[in-house]
Every structure is written in structure tokens, then in C-alpha cells.
C-alpha atoms as a printed R data frame, in Angstrom:
   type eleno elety resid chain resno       x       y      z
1  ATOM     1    CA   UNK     A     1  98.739 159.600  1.533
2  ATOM     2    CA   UNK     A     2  98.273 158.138  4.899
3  ATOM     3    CA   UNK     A     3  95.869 159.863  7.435
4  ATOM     4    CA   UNK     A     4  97.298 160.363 10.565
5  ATOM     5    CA   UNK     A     5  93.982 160.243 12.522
6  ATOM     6    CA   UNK     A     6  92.991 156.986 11.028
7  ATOM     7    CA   UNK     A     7  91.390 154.048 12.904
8  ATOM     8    CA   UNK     A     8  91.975 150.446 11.172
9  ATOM     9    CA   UNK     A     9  88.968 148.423 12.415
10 ATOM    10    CA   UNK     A    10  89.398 144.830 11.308
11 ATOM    11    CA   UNK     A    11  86.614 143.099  9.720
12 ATOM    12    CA   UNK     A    12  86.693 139.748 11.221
13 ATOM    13    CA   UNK     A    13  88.529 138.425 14.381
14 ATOM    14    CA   UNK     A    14  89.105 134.946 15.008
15 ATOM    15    CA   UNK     A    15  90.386 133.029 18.416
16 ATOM    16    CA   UNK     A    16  91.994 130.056 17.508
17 ATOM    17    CA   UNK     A    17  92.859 127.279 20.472
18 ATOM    18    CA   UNK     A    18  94.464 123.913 21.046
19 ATOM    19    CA   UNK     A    19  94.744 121.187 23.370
20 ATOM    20    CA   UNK     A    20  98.285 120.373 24.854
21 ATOM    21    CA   UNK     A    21  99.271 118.402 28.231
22 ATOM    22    CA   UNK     A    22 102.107 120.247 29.221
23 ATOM    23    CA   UNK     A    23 103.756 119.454 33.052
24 ATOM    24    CA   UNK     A    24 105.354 123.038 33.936
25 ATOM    25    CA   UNK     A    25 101.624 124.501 33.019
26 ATOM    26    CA   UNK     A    26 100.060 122.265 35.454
27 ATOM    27    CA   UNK     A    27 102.437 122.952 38.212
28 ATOM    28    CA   UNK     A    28 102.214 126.792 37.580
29 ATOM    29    CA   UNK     A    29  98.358 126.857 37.778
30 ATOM    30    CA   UNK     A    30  97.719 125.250 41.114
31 ATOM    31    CA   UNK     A    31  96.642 127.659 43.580
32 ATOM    32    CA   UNK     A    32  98.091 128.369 46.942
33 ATOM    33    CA   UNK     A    33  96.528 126.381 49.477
34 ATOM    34    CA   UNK     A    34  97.721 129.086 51.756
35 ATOM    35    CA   UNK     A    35  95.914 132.280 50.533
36 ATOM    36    CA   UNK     A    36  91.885 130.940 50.389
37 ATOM    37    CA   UNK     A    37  91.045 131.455 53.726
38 ATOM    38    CA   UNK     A    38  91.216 127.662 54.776
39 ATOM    39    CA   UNK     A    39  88.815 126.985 52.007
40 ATOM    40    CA   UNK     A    40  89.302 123.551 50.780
41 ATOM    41    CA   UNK     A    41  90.116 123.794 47.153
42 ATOM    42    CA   UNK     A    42  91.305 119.996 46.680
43 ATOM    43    CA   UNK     A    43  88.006 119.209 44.564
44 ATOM    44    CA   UNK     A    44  88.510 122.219 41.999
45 ATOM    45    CA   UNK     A    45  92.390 121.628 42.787
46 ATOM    46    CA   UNK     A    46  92.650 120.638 38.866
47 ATOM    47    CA   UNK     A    47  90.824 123.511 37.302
48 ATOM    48    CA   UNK     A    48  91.970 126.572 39.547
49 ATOM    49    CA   UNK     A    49  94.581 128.573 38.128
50 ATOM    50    CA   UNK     A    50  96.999 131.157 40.833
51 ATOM    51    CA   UNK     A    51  97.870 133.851 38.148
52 ATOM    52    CA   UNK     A    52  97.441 134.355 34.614
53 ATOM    53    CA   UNK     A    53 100.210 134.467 32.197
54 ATOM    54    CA   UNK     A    54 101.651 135.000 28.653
55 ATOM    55    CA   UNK     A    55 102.999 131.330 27.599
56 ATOM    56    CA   UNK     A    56 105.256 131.364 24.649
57 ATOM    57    CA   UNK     A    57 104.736 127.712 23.130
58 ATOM    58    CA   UNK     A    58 108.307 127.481 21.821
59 ATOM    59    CA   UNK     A    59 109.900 127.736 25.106
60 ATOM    60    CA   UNK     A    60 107.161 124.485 26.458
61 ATOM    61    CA   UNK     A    61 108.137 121.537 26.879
62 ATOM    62    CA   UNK     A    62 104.478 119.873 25.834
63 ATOM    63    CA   UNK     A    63 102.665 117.118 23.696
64 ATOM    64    CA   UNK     A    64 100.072 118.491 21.591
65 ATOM    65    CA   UNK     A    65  96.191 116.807 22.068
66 ATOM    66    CA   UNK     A    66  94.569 118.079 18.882
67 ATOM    67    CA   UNK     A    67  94.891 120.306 15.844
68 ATOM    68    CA   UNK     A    68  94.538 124.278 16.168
69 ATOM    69    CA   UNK     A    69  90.566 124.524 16.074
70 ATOM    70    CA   UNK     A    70  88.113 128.139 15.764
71 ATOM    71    CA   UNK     A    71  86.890 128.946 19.336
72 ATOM    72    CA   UNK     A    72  85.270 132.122 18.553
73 ATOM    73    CA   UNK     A    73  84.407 134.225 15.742
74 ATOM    74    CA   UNK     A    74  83.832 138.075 15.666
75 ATOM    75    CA   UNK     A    75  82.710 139.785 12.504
76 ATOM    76    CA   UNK     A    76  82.585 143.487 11.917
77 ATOM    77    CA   UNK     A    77  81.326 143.953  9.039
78 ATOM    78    CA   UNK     A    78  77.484 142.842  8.871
């Protein structure tokens, strides 16, 4: 029988990560030199991202860097 006021709490979550070089992700994540208050954002030009975004690997056009590697580990159950 299943309990329909059940909560399944995983044990153990891990993030998982790896590095690409893709061009279209670049382009998308340079901010808007327009909307920082004339702040000059050339020197953090290639780490600033404008918006934040679900990116579907598949549809990328992109070289892949390194294997998938462990980034974080969350455990539960201890």
C-alpha cells in the first residue's frame, strides 16, 4: 500500500559538473554594458553572466574540456 502523505527524502545527493567551451554560452552571458550604471565591467567582462538559464547540452554546439567530475556531496543519512 502506498501512503498518500508520504515524504521520500533521498539519502545522498550528488552535483556532478563539467568543463565545456561552448561559443553561444559565452555570447549569452555577457552583460549589458547598458544597464550597470556606467560602471565599467570590461575587467570582470569574462566572468559576469546577464541572466541565468536552463541549457540543454544536446541542443549545444560545444567541445567538452574534461570528464563529468563530483562538485558537491550531500548525505542524509548520518
Amino acid at each position: 500500500m502506498r501512503n498518500v502523505n508520504g515524504i521520500v527524502i533521498p539519502s545522498t545527493i550528488r552535483i556532478c559538473a563539467q568543463l565545456i567551451k561552448c561559443p553561444k554560452i559565452v555570447n549569452r552571458s555577457k552583460p549589458n554594458k547598458y544597464s550597470h550604471c556606467g560602471v565599467d565591467l570590461s575587467a570582470i567582462n569574462q566572468l559576469s553572466i546577464s541572466y541565468y538559464y536552463d541549457v540543454e547540452p544536446s541542443t549545444l554546439k560545444c567541445e567538452k574540456l574534461s570528464d563529468p567530475f563530483e562538485i558537491l556531496t550531500l548525505c542524509f543519512d548520518t
